[in-house]
N, C-alpha and C positions, 0 to 999 in steps of 0.2 A: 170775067165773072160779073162785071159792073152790067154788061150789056143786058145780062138775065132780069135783073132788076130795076133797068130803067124807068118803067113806068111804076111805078110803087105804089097808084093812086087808086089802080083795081086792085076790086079784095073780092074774096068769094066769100059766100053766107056758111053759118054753120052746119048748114043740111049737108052744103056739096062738102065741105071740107071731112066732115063725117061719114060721108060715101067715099068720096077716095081714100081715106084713113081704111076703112073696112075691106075694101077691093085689096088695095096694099097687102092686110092683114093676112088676109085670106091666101093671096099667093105665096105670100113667104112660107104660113102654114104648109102650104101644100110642098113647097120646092124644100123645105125641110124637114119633110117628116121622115122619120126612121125608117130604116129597110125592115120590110116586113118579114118574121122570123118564117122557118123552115117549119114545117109538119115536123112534129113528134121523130116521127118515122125516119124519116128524111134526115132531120137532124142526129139520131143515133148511128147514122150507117157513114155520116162526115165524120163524126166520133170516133166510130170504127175504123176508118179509113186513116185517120190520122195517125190513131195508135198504130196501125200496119208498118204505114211510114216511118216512124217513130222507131218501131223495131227492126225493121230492117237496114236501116243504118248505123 
């Protein structure tokens, strides 16, 4: 891990550290956003479907 920080004497300015903060942001955003729900429709006939299963056991 030392080797990563060997040179410790470059620094980046606040612009770029602010850009790469943002990029970051943004993908985690995206790699975590919520599964997008079902239509109305769609979702009532899993409903129904479940109840079937439900009863039939």
């Amino acid at each position: 891990m030392a080797g990563l920080f060997a040179n410790d004497t470059e620094q980046i300015d606040r612009r770029t550290s602010r850009s790469i903060c943002d990029a970051v942001g943004e993908l985690l955003q995206q790699s975590l956003r919520p599964e997008p729900r079902l239509p109305t429709h769609l979702e009532q006939l899993m409903d129904e479907l479940r109840k079937r299963e439900r009863e039939s056991h």
